[in-house]
Chimera marker file (.cmm) of the C-alpha trace (Angstrom):
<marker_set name="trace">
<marker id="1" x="111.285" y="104.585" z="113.813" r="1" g="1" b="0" radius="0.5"/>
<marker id="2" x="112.926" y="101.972" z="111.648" r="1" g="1" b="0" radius="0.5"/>
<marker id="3" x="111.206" y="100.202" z="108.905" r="1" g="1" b="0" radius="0.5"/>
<marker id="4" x="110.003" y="97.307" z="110.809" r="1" g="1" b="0" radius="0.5"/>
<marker id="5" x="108.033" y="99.459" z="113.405" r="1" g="1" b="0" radius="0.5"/>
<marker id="6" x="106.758" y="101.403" z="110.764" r="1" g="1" b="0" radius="0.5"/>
<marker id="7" x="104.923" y="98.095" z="108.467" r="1" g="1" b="0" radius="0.5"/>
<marker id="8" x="103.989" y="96.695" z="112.488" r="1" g="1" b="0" radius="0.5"/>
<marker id="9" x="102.154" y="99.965" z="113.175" r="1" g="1" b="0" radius="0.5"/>
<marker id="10" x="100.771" y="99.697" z="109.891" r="1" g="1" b="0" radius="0.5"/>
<marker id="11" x="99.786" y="96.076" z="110.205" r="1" g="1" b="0" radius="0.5"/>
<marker id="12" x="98.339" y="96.814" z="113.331" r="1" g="1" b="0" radius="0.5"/>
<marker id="13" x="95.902" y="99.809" z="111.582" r="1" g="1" b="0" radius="0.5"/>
<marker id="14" x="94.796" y="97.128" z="108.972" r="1" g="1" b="0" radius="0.5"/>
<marker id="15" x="94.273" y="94.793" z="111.958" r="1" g="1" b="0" radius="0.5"/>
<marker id="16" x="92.029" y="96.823" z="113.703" r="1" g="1" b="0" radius="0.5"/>
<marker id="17" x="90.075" y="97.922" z="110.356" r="1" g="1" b="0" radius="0.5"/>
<marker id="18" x="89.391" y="94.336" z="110.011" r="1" g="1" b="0" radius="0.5"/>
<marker id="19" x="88.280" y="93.702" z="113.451" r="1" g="1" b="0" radius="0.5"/>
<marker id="20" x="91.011" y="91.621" z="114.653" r="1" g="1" b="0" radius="0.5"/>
<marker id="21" x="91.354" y="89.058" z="111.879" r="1" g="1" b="0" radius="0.5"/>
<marker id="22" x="94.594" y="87.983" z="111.002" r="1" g="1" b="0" radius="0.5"/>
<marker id="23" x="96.421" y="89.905" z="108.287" r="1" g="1" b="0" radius="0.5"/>
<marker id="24" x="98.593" y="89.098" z="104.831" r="1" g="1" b="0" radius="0.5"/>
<marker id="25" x="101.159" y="91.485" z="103.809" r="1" g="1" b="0" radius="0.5"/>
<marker id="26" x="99.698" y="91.824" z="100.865" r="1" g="1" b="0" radius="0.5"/>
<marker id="27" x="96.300" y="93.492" z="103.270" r="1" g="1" b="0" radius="0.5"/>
<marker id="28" x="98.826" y="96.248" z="104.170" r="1" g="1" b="0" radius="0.5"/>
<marker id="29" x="100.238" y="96.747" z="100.918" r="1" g="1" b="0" radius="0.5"/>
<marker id="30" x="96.932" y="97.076" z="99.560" r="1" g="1" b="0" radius="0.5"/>
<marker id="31" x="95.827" y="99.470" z="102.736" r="1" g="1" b="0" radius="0.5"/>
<marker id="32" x="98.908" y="101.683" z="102.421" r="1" g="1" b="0" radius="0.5"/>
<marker id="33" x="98.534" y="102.001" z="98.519" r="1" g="1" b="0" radius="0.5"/>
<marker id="34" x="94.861" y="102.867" z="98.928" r="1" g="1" b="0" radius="0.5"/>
<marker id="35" x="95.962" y="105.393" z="101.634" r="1" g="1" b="0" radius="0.5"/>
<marker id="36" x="98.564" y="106.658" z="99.056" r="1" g="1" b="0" radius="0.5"/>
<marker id="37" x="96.609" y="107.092" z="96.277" r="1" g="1" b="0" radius="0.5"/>
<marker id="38" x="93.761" y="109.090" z="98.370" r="1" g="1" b="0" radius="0.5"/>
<marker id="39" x="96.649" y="111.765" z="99.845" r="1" g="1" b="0" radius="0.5"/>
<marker id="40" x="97.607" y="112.354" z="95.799" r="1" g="1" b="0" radius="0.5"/>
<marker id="41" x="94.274" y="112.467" z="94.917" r="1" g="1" b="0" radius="0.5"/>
<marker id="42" x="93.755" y="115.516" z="97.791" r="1" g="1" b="0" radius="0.5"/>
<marker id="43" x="96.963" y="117.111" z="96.809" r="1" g="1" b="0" radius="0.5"/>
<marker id="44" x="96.065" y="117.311" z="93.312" r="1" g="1" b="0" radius="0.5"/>
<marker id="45" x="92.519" y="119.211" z="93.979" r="1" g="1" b="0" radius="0.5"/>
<marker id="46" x="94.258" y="121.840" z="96.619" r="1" g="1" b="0" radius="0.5"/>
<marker id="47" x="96.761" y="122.435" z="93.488" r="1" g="1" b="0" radius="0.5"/>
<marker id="48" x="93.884" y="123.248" z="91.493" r="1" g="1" b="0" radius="0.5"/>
<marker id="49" x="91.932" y="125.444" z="93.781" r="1" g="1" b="0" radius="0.5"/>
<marker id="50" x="95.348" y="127.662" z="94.360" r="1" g="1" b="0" radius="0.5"/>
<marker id="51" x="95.862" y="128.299" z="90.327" r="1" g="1" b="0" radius="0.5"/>
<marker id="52" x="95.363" y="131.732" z="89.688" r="1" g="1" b="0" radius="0.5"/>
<marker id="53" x="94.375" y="130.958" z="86.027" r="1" g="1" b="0" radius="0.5"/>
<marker id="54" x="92.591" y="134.678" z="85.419" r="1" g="1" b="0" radius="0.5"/>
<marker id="55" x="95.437" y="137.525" z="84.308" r="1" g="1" b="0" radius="0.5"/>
<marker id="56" x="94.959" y="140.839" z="83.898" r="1" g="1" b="0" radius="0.5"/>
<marker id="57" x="97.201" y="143.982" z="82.843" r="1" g="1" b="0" radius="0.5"/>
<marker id="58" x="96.444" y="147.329" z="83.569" r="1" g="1" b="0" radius="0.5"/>
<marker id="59" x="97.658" y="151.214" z="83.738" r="1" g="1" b="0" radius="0.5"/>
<marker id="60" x="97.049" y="152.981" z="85.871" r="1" g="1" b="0" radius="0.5"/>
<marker id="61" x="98.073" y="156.383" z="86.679" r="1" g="1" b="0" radius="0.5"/>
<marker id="62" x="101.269" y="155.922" z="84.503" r="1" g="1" b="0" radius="0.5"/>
<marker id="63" x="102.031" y="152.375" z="86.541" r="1" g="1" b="0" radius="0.5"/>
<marker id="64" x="101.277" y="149.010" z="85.322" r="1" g="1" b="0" radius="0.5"/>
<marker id="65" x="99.596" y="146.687" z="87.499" r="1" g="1" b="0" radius="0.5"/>
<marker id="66" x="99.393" y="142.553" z="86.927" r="1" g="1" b="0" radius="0.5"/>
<marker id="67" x="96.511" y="141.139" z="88.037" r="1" g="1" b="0" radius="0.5"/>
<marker id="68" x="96.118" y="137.329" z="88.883" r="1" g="1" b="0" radius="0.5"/>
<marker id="69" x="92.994" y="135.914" z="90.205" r="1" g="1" b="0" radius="0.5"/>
<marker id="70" x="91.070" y="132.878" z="90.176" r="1" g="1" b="0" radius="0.5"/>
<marker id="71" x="87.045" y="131.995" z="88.981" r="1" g="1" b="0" radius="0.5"/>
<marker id="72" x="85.434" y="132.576" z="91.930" r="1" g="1" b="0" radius="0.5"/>
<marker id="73" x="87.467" y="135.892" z="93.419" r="1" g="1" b="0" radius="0.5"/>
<marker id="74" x="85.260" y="138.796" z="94.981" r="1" g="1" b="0" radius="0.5"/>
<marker id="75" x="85.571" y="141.725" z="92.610" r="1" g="1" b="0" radius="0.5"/>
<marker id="76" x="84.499" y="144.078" z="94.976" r="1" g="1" b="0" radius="0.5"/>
<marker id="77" x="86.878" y="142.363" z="97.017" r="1" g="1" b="0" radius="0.5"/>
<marker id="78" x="89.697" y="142.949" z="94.242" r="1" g="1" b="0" radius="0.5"/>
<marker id="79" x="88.920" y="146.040" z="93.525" r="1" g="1" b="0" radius="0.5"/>
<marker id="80" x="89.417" y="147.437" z="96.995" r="1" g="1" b="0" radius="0.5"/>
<marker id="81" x="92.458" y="145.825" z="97.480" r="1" g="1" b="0" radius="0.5"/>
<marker id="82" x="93.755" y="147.853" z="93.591" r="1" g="1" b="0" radius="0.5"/>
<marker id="83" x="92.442" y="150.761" z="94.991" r="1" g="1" b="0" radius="0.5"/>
<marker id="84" x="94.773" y="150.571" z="98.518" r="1" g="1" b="0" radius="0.5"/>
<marker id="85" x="97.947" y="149.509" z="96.411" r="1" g="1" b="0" radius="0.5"/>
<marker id="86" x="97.463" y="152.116" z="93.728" r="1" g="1" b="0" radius="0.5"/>
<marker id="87" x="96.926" y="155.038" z="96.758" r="1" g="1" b="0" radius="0.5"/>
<marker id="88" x="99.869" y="153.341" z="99.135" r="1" g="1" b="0" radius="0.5"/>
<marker id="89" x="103.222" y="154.483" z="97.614" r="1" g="1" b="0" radius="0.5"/>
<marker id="90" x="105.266" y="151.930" z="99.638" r="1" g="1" b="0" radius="0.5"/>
<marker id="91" x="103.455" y="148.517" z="98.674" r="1" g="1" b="0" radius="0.5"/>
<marker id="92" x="104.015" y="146.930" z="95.299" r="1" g="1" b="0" radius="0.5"/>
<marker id="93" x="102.311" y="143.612" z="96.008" r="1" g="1" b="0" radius="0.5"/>
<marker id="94" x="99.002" y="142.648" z="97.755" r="1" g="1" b="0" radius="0.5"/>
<marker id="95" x="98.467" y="139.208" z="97.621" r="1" g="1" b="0" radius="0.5"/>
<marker id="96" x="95.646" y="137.077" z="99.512" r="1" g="1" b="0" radius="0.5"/>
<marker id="97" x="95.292" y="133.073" z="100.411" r="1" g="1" b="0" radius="0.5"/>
<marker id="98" x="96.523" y="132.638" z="96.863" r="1" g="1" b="0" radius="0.5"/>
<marker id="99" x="92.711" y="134.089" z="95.912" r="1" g="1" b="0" radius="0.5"/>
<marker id="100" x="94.416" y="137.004" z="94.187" r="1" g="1" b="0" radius="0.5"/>
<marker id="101" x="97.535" y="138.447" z="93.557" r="1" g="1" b="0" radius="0.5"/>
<marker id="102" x="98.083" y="142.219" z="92.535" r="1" g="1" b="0" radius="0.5"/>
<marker id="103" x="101.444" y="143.460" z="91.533" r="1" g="1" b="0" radius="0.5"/>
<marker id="104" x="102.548" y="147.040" z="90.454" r="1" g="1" b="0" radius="0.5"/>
<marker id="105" x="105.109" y="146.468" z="87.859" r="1" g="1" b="0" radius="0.5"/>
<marker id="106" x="106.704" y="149.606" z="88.332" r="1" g="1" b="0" radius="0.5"/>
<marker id="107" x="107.094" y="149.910" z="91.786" r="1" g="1" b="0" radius="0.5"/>
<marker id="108" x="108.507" y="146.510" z="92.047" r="1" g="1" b="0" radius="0.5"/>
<marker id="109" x="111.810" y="147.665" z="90.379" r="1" g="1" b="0" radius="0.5"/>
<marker id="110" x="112.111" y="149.462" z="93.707" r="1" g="1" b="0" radius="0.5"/>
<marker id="111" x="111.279" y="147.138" z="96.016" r="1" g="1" b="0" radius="0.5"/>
<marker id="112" x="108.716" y="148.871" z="98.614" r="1" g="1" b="0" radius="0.5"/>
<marker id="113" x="107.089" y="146.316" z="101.176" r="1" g="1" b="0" radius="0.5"/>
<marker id="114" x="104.605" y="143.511" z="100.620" r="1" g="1" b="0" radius="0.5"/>
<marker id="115" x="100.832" y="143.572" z="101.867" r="1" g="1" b="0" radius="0.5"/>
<marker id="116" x="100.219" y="139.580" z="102.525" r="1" g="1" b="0" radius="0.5"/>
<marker id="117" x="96.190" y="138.915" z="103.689" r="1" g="1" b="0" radius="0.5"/>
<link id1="1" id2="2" r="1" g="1" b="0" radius="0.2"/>
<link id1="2" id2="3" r="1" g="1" b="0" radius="0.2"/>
<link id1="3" id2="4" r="1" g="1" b="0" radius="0.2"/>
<link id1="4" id2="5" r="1" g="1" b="0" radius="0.2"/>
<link id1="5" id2="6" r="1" g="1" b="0" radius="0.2"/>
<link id1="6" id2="7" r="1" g="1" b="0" radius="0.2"/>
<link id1="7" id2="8" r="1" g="1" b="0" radius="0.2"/>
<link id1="8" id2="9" r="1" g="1" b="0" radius="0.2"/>
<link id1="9" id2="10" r="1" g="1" b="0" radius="0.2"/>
<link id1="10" id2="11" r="1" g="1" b="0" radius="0.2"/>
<link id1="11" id2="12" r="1" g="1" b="0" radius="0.2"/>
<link id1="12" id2="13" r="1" g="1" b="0" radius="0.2"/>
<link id1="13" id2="14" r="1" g="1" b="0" radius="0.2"/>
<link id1="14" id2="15" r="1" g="1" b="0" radius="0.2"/>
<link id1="15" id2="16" r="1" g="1" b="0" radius="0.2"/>
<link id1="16" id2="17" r="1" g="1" b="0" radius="0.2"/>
<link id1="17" id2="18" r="1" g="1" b="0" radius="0.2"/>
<link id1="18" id2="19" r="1" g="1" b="0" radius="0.2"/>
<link id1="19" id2="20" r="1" g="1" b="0" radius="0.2"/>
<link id1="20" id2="21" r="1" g="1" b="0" radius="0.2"/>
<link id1="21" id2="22" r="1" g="1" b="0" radius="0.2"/>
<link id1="22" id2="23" r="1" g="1" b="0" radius="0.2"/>
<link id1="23" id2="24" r="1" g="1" b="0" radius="0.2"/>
<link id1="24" id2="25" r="1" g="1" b="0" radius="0.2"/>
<link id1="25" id2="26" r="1" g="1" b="0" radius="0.2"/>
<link id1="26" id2="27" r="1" g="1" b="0" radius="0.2"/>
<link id1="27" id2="28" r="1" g="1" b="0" radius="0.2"/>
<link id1="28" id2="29" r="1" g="1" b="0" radius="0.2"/>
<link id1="29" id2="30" r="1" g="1" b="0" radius="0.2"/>
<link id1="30" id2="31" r="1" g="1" b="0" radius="0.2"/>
<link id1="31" id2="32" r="1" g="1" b="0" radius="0.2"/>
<link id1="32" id2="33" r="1" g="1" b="0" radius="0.2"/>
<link id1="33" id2="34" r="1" g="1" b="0" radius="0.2"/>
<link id1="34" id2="35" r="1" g="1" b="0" radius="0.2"/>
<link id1="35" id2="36" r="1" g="1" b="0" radius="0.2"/>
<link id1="36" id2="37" r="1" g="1" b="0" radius="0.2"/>
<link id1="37" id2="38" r="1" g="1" b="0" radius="0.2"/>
<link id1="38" id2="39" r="1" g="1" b="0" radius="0.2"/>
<link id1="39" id2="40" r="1" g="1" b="0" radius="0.2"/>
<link id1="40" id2="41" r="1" g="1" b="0" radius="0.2"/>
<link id1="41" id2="42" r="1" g="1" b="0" radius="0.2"/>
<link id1="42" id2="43" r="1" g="1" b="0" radius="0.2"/>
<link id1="43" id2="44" r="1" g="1" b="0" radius="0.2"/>
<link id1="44" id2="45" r="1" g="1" b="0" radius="0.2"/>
<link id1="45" id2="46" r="1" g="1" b="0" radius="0.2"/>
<link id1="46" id2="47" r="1" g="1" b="0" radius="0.2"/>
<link id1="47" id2="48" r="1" g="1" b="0" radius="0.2"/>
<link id1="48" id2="49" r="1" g="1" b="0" radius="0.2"/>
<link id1="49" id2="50" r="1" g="1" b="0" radius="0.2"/>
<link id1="50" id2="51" r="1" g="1" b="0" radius="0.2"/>
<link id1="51" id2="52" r="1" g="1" b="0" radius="0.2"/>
<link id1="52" id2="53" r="1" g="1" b="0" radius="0.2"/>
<link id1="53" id2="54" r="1" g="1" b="0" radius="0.2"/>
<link id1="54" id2="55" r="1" g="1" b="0" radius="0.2"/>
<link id1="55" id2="56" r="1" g="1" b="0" radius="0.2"/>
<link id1="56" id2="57" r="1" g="1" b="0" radius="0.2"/>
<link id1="57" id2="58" r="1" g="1" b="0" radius="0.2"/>
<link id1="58" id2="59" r="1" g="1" b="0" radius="0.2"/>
<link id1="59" id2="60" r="1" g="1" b="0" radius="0.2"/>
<link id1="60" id2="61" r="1" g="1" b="0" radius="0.2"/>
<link id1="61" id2="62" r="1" g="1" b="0" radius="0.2"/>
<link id1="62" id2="63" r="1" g="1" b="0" radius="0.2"/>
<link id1="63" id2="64" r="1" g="1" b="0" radius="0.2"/>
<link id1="64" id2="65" r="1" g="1" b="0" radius="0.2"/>
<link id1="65" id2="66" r="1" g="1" b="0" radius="0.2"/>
<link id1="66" id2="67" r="1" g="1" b="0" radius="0.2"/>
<link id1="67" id2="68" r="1" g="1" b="0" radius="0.2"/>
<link id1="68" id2="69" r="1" g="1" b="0" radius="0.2"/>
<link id1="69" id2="70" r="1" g="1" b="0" radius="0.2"/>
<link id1="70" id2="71" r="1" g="1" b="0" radius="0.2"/>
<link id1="71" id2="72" r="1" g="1" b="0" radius="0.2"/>
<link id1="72" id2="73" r="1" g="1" b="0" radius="0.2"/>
<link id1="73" id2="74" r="1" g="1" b="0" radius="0.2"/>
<link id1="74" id2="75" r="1" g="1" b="0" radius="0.2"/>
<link id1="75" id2="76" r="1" g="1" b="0" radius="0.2"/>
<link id1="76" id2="77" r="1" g="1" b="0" radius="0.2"/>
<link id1="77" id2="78" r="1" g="1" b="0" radius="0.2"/>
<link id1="78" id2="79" r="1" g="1" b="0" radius="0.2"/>
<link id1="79" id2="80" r="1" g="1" b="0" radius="0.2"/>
<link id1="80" id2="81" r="1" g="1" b="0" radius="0.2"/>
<link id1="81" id2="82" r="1" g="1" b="0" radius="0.2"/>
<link id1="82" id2="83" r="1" g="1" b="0" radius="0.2"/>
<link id1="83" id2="84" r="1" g="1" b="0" radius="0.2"/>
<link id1="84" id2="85" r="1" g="1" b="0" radius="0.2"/>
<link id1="85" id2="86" r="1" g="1" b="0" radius="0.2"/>
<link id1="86" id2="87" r="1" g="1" b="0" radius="0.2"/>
<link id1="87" id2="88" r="1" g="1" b="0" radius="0.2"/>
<link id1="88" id2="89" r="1" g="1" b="0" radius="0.2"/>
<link id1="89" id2="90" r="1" g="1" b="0" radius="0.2"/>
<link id1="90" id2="91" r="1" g="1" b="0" radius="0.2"/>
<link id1="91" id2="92" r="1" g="1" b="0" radius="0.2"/>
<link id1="92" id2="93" r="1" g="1" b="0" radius="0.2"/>
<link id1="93" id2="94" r="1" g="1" b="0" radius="0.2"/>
<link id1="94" id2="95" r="1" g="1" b="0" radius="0.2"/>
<link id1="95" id2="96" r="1" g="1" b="0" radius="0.2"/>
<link id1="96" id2="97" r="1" g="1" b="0" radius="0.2"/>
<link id1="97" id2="98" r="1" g="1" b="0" radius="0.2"/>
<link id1="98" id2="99" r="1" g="1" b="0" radius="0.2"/>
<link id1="99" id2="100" r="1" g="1" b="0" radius="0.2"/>
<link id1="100" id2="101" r="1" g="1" b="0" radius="0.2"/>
<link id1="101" id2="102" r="1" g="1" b="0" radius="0.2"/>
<link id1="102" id2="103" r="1" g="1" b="0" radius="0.2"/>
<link id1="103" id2="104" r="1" g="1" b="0" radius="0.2"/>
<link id1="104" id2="105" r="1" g="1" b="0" radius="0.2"/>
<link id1="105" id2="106" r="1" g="1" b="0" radius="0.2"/>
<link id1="106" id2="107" r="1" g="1" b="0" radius="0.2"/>
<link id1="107" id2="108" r="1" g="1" b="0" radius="0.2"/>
<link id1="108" id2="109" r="1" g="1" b="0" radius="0.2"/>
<link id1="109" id2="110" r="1" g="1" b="0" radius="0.2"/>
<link id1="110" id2="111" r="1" g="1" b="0" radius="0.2"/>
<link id1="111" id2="112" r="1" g="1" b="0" radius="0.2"/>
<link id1="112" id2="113" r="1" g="1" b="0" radius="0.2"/>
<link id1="113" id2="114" r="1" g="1" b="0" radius="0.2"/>
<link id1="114" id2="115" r="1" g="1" b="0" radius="0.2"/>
<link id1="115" id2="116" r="1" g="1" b="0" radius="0.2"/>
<link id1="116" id2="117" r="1" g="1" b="0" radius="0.2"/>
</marker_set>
C-alpha cells in the first residue's frame, strides 16, 4: 500500500468512529497519534513485566549457578527447575517465559544444550 491508501483507510476508521460525519485531517492525525501513543504505552508495561530484576549466585556442588528471576516467580517452581539442571549433566541453561532464568556458569564454558519452558 502506498501512502495515500494508507491515510484513506485511516480516514475511513475515524469516519466510522464518528458515525459518518465528515472528517479534518487534523481528526486523523489526532486518531493515529492517540493510537500511537496507546501501542507505546503497552510496549512499555510488557518491557517491565519481562525484567528479571531479582539475581542470585550460588555454588553448588563445586559449580556456580546465576539465578535471575522476577517478584512474583514460584519458588517451588524455581527450585525444581535448580534441582533438574544441577542433576542433568548436559543442560547449562533452563530458562522459562522470561519468569526465570538459571544458568550454570561452569558448564556453560562447554556448551551442553539449553532447556527452554
Amino acid at each position: 500500500m502506498n501512502d495515500n491508501e494508507l491515510f484513506e483507510q485511516a480516514r475511513r476508521r475515524v469516519q466510522n468512529k464518528q458515525k459518518g460525519r465528515c472528517v479534518r485531517n487534523k481528526d486523523v492525525i489526532i486518531d493515529q497519534e492517540k493510537e500511537i501513543q496507546y501501542y507505546r504505552e503497552k510496549i512499555q508495561t510488557m518491557m517491565k513485566e519481562r525484567e528479571l530484576d531479582k539475581e542470585l549466585e550460588i555454588e553448588i556442588n563445586n559449580e556456580e549457578y546465576l539465578i535471575k528471576y522476577n517478584n512474583n516467580t514460584d519458588a517451588v517452581v524455581l527450585n525444581t527447575y535448580l534441582t533438574k539442571l544441577v542433576h542433568d549433566k548436559e543442560l547449562y541453561r533452563i530458562e522459562k517465559n522470561n519468569e526465570f532464568k538459571i544458568i550454570n556458569k561452569t558448564r556453560m564454558e562447554k556448551e551442553s544444550f539449553i532447556y527452554c519452558i
